[in-house]
TIDOVO-707337 format. One record per residue: residue in one letter; y, x, z of N, C-alpha, C in turn. Coordinates in Angstrom, 3 decimals, decimal comma, padded with zeros to 6 digits, m for minus. Last residue first. Layout:
BEGIN
<r 'A' <Y X Z> <Y X Z> <Y X Z>>
...
END
This chain:
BEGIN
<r 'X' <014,753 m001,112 m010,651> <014,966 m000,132 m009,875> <013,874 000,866 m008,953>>
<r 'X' <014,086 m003,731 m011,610> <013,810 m002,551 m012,212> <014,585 m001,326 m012,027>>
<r 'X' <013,646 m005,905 m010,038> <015,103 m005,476 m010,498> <014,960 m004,147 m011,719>>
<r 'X' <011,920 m008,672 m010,786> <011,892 m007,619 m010,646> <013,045 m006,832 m010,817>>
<r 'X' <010,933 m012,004 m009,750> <012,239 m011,200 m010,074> <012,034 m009,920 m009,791>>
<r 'X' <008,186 m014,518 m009,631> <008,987 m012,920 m009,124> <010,456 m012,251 m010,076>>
<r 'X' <007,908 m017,818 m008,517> <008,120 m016,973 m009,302> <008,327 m015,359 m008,748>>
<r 'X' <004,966 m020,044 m007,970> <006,577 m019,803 m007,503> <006,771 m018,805 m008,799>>
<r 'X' <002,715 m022,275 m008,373> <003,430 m021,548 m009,105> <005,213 m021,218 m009,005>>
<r 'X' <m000,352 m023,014 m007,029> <001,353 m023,014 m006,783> <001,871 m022,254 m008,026>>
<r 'X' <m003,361 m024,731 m006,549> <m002,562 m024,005 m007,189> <m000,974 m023,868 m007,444>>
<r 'X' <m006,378 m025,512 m004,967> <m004,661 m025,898 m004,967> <m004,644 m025,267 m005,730>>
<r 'X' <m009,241 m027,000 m004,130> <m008,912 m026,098 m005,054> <m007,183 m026,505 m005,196>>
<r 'X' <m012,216 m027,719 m002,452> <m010,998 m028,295 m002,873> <m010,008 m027,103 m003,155>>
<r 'X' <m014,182 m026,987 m000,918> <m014,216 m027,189 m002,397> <m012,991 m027,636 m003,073>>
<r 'X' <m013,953 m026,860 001,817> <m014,713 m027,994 001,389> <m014,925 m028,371 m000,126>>
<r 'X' <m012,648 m024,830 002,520> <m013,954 m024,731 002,609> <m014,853 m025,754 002,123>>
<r 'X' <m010,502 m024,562 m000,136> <m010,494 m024,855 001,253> <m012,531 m024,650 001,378>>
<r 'X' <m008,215 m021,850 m002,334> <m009,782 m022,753 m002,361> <m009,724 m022,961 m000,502>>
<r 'X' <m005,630 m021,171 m004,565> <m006,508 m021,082 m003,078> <m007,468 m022,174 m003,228>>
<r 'X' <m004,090 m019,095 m006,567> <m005,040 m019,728 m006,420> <m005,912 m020,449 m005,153>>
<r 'X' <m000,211 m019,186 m007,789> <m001,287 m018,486 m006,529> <m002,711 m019,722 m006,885>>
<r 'X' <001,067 m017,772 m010,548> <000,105 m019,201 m010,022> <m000,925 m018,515 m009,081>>
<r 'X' <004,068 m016,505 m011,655> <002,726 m016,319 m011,073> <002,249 m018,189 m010,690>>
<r 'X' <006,223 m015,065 m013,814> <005,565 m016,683 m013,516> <004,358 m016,051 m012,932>>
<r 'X' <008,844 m012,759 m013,945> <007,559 m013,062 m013,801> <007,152 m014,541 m013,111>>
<r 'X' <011,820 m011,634 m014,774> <011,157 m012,588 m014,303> <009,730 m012,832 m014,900>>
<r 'X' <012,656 m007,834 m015,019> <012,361 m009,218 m015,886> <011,492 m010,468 m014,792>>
<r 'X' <013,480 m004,962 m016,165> <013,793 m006,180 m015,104> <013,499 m007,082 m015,548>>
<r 'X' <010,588 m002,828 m015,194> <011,430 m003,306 m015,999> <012,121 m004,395 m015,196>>
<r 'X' <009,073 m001,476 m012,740> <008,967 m001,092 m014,083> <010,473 m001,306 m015,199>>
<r 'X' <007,837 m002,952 m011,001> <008,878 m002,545 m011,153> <009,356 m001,901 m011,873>>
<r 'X' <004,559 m002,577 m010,443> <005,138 m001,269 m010,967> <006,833 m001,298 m010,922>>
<r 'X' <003,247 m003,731 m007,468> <003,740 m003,760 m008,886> <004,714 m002,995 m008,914>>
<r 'X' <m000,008 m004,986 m006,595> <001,033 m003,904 m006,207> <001,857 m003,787 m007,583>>
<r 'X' <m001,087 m007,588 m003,543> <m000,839 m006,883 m005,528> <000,290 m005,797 m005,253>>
<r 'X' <m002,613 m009,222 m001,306> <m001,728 m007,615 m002,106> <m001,936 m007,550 m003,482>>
<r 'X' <m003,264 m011,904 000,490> <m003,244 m011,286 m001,130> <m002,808 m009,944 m001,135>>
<r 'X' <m004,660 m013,062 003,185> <m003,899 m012,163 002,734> <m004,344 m011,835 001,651>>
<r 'X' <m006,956 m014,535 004,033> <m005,893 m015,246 004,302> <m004,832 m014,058 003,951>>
<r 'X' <m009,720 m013,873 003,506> <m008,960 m014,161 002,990> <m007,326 m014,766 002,909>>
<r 'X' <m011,377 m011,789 005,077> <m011,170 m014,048 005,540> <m010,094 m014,467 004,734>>
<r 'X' <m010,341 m009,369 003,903> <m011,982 m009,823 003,495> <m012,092 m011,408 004,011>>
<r 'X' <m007,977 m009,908 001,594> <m008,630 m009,499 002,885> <m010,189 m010,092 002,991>>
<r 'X' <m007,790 m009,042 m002,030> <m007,796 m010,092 m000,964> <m008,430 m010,026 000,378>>
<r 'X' <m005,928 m007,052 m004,671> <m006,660 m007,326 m003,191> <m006,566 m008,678 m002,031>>
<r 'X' <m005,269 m006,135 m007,118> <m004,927 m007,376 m006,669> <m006,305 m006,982 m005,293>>
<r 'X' <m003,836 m003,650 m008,818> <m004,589 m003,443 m007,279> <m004,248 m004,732 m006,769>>
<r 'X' <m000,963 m004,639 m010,739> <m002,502 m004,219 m010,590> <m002,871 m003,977 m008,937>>
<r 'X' <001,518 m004,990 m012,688> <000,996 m005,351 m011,899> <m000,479 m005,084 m011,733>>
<r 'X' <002,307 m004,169 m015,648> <003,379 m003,953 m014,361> <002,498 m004,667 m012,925>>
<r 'X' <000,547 m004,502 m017,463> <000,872 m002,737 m016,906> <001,796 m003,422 m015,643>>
<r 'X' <000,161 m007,030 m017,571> <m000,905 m006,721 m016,821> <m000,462 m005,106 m017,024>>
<r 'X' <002,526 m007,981 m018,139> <001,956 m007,869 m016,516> <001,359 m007,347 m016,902>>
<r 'X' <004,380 m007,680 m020,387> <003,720 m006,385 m020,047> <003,351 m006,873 m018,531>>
<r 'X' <006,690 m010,332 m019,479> <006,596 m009,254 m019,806> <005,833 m008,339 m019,733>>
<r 'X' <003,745 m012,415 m017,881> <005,881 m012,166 m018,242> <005,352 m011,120 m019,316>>
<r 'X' <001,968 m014,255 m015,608> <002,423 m013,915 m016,574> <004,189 m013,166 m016,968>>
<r 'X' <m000,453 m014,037 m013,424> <000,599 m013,658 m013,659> <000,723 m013,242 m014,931>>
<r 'X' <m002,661 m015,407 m010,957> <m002,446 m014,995 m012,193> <m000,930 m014,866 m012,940>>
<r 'X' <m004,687 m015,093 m008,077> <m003,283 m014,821 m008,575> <m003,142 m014,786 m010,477>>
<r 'X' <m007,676 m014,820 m007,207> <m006,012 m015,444 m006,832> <m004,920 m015,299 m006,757>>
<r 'X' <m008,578 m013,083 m009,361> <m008,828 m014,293 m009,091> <m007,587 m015,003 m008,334>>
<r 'X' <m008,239 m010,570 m008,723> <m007,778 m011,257 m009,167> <m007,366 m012,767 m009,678>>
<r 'X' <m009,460 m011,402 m004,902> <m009,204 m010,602 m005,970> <m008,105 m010,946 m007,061>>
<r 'X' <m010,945 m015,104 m004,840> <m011,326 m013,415 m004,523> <m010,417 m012,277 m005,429>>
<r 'X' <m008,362 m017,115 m003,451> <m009,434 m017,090 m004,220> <m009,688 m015,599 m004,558>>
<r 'X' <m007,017 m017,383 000,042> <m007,100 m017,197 m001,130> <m007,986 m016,912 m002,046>>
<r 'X' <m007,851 m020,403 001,978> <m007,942 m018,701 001,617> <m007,333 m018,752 m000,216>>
<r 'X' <m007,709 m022,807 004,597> <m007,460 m022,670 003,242> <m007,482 m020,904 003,209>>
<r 'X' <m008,187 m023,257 007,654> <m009,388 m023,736 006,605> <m008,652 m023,604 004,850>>
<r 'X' <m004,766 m024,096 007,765> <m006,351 m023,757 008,857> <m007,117 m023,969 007,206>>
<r 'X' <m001,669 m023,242 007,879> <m002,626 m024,127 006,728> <m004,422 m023,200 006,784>>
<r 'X' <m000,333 m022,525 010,062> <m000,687 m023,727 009,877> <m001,720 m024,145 008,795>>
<r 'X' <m000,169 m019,902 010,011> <m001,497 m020,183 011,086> <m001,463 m021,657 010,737>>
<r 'X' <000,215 m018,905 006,472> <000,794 m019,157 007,491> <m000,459 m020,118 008,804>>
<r 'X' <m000,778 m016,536 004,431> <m001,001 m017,701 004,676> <m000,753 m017,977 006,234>>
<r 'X' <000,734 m013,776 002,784> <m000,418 m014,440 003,994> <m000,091 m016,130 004,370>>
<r 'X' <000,901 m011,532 000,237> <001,010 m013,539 000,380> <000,406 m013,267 001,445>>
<r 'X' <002,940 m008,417 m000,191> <002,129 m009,469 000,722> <001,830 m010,400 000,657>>
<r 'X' <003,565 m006,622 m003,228> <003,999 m007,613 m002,864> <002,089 m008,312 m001,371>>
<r 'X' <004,530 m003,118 m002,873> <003,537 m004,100 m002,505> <004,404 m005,317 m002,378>>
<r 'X' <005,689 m001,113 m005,763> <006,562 m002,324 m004,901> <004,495 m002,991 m004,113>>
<r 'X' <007,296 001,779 m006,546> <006,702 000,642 m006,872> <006,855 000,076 m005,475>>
<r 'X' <010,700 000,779 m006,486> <009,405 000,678 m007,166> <008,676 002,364 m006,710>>
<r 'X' <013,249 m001,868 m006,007> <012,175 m000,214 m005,201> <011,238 m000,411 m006,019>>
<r 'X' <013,541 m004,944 m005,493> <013,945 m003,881 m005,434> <013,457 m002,559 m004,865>>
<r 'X' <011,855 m008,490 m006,381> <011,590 m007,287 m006,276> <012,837 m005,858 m006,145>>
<r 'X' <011,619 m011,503 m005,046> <012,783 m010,268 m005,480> <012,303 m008,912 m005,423>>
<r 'X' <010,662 m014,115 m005,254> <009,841 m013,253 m005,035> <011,178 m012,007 m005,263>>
<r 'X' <012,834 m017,674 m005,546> <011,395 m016,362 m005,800> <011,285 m015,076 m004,576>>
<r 'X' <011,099 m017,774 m001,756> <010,712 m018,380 m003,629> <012,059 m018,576 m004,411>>
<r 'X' <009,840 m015,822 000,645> <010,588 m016,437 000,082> <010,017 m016,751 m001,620>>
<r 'X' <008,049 m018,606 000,934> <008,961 m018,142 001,701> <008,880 m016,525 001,168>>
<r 'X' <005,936 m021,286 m000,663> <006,613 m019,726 m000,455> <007,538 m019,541 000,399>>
<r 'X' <003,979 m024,161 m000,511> <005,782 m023,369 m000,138> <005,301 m021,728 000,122>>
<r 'X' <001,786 m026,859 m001,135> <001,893 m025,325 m001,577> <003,512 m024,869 m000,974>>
<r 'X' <000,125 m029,711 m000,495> <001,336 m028,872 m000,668> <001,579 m027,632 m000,382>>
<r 'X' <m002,877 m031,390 m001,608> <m002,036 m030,261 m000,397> <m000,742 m030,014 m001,091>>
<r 'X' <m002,379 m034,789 m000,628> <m003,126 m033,702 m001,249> <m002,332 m032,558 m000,714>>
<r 'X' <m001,470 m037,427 000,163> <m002,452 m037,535 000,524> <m002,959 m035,571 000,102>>
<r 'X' <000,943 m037,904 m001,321> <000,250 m038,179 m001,745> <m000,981 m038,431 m001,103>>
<r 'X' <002,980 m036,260 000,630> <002,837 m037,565 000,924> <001,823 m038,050 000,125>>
<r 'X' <000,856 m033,265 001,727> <001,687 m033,744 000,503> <001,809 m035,379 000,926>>
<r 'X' <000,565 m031,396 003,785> <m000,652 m032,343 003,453> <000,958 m032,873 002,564>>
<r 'X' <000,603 m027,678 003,718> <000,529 m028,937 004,304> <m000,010 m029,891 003,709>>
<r 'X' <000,209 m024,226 003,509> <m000,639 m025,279 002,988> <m000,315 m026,164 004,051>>
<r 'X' <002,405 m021,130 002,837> <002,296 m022,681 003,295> <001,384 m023,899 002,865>>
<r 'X' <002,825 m018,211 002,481> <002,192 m018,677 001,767> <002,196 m020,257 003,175>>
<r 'X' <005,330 m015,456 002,967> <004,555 m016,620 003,515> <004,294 m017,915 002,826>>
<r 'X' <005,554 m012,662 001,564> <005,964 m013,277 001,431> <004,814 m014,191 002,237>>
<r 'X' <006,904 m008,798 002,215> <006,368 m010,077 002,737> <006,685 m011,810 002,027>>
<r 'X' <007,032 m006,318 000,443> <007,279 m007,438 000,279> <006,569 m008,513 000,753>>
<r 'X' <006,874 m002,831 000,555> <006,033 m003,993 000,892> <007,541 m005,109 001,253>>
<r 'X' <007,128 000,023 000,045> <008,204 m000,966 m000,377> <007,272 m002,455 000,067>>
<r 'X' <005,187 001,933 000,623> <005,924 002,343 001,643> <007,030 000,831 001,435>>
<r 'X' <002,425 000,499 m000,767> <003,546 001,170 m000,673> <004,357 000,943 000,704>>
<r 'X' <m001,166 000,842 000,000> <000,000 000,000 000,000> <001,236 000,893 000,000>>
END
């Protein structure tokens, strides 16, 4: 992990629908410093949700991701992502976090990242 780590807090509540609701903290994502760890942990409220293995939970599109982003890691109870990104260039990135509950039930968020390219 870099010395530049980027905390961000991942939120699973119950949606008025009845389904889950996804929040970042922060959203977007600001990248300055390279290279850069970005953190997702999942906050003590949303019990019984992880992230999906690896790359797997996370997919990211923009400019050249897949050079500006790599080493996707998920804790082994899953409740922490790491990706590490190059910062490289400046450009907004679309991610879609992946999470799975124990019961099979499957979310997906899509905040964003801002890279300064510094």
């Amino acid at each position: 992990m870099s010395n530049n780590t980027i905390p961000v807090t991942v939120s699973v509540s119950t949606a008025g629908n009845g389904g889950p609701r996804v929040t970042c903290n922060p959203d977007p994502v600001t990248i300055f410093g390279r290279p850069a760890t970005v953190l997702w942990t999942l906050d003590a409220a949303s019990t019984g949700w992880k992230f999906k293995e690896g790359d797997k939970a996370i997919t990211i599109q923009g400019p050249n991701a897949a050079r500006e982003f790599y080493d996707y890691t998920t804790s082994t109870d899953g409740r922490t992502l790491t990706v590490a990104d190059a910062d490289d260039n400046s450009a907004q990135y679309n991610y879609t976090l992946h999470l799975k509950n124990a019961s099979g039930a499957e979310v997906d968020f899509d905040p964003s990242i801002r890279n300064s390219g510094q």
